[in-house]
C-alpha positions as CSV (number, residue, x, y, z in Angstrom):
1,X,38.8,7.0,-10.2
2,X,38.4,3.8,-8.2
3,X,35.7,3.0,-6.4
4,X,35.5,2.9,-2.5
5,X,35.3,-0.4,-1.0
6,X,32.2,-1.6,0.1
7,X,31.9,-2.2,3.6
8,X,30.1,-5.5,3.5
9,X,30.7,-6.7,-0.1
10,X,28.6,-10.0,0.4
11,X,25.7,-8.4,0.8
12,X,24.4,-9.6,-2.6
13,X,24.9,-13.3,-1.8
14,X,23.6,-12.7,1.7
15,X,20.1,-11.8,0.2
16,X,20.4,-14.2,-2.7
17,X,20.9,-16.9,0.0
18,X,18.2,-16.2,2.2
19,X,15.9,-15.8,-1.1
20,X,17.0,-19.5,-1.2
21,X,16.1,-20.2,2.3
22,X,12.6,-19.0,1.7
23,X,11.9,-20.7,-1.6
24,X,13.2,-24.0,0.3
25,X,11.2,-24.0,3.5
26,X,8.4,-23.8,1.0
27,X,9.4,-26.3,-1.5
28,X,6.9,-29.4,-1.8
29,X,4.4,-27.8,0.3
30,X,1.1,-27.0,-1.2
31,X,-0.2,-24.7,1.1
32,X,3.2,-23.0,1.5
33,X,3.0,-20.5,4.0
34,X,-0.1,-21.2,5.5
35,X,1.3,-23.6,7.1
36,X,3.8,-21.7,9.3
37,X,0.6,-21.0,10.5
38,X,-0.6,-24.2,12.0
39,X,1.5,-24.5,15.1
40,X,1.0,-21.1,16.7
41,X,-2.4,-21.7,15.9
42,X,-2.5,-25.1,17.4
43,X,-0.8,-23.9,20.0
44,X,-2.9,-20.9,20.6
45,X,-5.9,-23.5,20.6
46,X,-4.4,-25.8,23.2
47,X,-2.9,-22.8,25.3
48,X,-6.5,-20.8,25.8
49,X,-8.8,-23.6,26.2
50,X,-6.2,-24.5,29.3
51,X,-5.9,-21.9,31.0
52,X,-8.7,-19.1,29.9
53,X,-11.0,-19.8,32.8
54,X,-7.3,-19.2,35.1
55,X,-5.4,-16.9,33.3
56,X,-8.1,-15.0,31.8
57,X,-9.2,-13.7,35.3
58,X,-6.0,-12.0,36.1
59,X,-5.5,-10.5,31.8
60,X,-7.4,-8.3,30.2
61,X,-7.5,-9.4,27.0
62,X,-6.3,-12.7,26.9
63,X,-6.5,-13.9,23.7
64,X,-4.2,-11.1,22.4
65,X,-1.6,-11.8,25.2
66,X,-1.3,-15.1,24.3
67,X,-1.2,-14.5,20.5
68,X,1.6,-12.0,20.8
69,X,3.9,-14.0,22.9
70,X,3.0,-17.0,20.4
71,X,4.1,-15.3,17.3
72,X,7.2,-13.5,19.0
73,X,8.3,-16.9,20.7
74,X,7.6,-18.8,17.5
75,X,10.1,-16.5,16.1
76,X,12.6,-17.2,18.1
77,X,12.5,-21.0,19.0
78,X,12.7,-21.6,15.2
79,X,14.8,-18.8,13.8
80,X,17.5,-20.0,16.2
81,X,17.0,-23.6,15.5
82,X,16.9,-23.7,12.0
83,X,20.3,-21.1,11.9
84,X,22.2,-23.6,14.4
85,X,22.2,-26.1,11.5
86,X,22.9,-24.1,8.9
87,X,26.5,-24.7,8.4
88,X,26.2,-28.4,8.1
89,X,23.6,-28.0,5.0
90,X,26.2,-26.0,3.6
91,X,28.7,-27.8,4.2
92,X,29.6,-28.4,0.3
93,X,29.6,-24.9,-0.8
94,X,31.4,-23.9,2.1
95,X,34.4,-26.7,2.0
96,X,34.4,-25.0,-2.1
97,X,33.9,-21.7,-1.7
98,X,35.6,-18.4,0.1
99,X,32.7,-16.3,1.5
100,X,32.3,-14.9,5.4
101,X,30.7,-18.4,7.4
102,X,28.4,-16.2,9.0
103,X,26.3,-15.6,5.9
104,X,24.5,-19.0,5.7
105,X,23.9,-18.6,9.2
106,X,22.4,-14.6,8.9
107,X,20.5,-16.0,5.9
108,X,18.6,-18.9,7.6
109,X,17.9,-16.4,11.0
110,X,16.5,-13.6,7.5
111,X,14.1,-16.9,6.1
112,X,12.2,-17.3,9.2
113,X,12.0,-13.5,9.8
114,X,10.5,-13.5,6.5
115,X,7.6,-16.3,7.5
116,X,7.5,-14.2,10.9
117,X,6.8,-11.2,9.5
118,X,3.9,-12.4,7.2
119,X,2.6,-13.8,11.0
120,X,2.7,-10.3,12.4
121,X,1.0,-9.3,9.2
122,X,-2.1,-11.9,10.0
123,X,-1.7,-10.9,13.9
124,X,-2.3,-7.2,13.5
125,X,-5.6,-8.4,12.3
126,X,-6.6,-10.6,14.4
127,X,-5.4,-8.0,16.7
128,X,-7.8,-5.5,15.1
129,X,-11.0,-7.6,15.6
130,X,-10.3,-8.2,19.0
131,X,-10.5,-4.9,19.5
132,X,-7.0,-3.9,19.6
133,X,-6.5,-1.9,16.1
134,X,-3.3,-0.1,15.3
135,X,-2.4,2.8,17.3
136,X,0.6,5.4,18.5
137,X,2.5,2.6,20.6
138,X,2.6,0.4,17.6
139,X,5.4,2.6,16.4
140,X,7.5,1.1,19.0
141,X,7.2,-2.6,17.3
142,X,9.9,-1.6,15.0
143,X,12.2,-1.2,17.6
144,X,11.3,-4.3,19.3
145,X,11.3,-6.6,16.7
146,X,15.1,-5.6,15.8
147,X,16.3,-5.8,19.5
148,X,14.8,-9.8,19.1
149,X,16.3,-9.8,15.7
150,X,19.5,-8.8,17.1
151,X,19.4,-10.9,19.9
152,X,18.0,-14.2,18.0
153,X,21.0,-13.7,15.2
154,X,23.8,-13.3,17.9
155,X,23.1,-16.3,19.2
156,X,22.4,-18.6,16.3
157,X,25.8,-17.4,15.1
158,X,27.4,-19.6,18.9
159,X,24.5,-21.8,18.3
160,X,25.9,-22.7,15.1
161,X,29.1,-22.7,16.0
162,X,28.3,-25.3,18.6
163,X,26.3,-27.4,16.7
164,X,29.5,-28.0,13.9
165,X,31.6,-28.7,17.2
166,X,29.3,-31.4,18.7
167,X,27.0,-33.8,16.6
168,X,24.0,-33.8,20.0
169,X,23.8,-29.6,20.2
170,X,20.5,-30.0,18.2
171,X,19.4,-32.3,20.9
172,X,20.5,-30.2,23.8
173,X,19.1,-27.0,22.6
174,X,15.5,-28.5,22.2
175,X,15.9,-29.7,25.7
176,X,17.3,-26.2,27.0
177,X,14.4,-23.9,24.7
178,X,11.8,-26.0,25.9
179,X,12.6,-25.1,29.9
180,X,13.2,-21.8,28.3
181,X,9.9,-21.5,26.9
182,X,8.5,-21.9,30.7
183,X,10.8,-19.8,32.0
184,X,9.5,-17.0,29.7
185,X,6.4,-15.4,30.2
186,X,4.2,-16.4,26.9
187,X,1.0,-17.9,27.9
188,X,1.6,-16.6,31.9
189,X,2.0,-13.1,33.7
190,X,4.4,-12.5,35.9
191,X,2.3,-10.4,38.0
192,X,1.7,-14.3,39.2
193,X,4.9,-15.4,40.3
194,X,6.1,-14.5,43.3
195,X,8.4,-11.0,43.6
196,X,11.9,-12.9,44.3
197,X,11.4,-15.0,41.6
198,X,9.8,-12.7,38.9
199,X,13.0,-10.5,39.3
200,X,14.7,-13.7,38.1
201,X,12.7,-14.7,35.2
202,X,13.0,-10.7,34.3
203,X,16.6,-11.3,33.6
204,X,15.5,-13.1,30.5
205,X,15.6,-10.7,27.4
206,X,12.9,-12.3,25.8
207,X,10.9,-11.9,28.8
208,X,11.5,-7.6,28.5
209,X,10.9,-8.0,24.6
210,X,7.4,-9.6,24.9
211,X,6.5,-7.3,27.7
212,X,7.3,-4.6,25.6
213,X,5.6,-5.4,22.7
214,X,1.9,-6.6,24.9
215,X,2.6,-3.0,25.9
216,X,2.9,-1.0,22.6
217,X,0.0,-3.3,21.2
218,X,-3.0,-3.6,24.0
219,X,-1.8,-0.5,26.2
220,X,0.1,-2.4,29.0
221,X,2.9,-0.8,31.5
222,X,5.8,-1.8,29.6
223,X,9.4,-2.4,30.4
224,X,11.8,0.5,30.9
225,X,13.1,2.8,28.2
226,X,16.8,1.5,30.1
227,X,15.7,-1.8,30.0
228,X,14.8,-1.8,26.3
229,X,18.6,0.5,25.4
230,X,20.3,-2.1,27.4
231,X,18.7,-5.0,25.4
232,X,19.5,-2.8,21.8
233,X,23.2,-3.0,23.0
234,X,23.2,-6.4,24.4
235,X,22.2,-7.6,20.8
236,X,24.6,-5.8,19.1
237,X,27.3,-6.7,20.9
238,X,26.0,-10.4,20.7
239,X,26.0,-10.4,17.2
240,X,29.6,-9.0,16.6
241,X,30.7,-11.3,19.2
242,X,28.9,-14.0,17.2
243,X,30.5,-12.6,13.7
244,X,34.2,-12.1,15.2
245,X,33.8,-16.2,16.6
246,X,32.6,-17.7,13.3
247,X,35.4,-16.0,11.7
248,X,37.8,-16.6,14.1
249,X,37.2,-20.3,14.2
250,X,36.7,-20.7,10.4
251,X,39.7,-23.0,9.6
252,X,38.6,-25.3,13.2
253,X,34.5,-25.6,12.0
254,X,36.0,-26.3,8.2
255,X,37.9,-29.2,9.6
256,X,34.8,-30.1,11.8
257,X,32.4,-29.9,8.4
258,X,34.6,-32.0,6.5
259,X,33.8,-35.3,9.0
């Protein structure tokens, strides 16, 4: 009797690859993940002893608002950065080898999840001592750290995709996710800015997605349950958009990889 087909046969080599991933964002480093670490710390640092004595009139809390956005931006600034270059560090074994293009990319996005979740892990406790310990709305975390998971992966996969096309994308998107970074509410509230523009900024998913999760950690009003279903399905459809691109285009970036 033959066996039925698998419906994603690569699944092996897309674990096996981000294993890789993880064991080379590591290599050479002594500490090794401690010091994923140092720049949300550093930036927690810099962030507080700004704007504590004017933010932290108008939060409850906030040290652990500002540590959650941290972690959860952290996530996503480097997840998609280090995926957008993925296909040029593989360029070799992809110009030699017939495997979906999507997987390096899907791998790197998995590595820094990886480092991200062992931040989470060392967040919850922080958490806990600032008197914040697990509770019923932490249940929801799971939910919301695969609507950014979703969301982050569908668009390293045109982020990738871009940077094969054009040697300055790196460049650009530093540019673009640092204006993005202000235009997201991580060490601010919007209950600051002013109504017509806070509808604005709330057009940002990531924007939802940290609200969401300051809500199902300290207690705080959080987004919509519509909100948070139209996110789920906007990252879905992101990522097979991303996946049916990638594949589409895989004879154009092969030509583009080989300069």
């Amino acid at each position: 009797m033959s066996r039925a087909p698998e419906r994603f046969p690569y699944g092996h080599l897309l674990w096996e690859m981000a294993y890789a991933e993880i064991r080379l964002r590591d290599q050479g480093s002594l500490l090794g993940f401690v010091w994923t670490l140092l720049h949300p710390a550093l930036m927690f640092a810099v962030l507080y002893g700004l704007f504590i004595h004017w933010l932290g009139r108008f939060v409850p809390d906030y040290a652990a608002y500002l540590l959650i956005g941290l972690v959860l931006w952290n996530f996503f600034q480097r997840a998609t950065s280090y995926a957008m270059t993925s296909l040029r560090r593989y360029q070799g074994l992809l110009r030699n080898y017939r495997f979906p293009r999507e997987i390096p990319i899907l791998a790197s996005v998995a590595a820094v999840q990886w480092s991200s979740l062992l931040e989470l892990a060392v967040l919850s406790a922080v958490l806990a001592l600032l008197g914040h310990p697990p509770g019923r709305g932490w249940l929801e975390l799971p939910v919301l750290l695969l609507i950014l998971l979703l969301l982050v992966s569908g668009l390293s996969l045109f982020l990738a995709v871009l940077a094969a096309e054009f040697q300055d994308m790196e460049r650009v998107w530093e540019i673009v996710s640092t204006a993005l970074f202000y235009l997201t509410p991580v060490f601010y509230p919007l209950s600051l800015i002013e109504p017509v523009k806070r509808r604005w900024l709330m057009l940002n998913p990531l924007a939802i997605v940290l609200s969401a999760a300051r809500g199902a950690a300290l207690g705080t009003p959080p987004p919509s349950r519509l909100a948070l279903c139209s996110l789920l399905a906007l990252g879905a459809a992101a990522c097979a958009a991303g996946v049916w691109t990638v594949r589409r285009l895989t004879f154009r970036l092969a030509d583009k990889l080989m300069v």
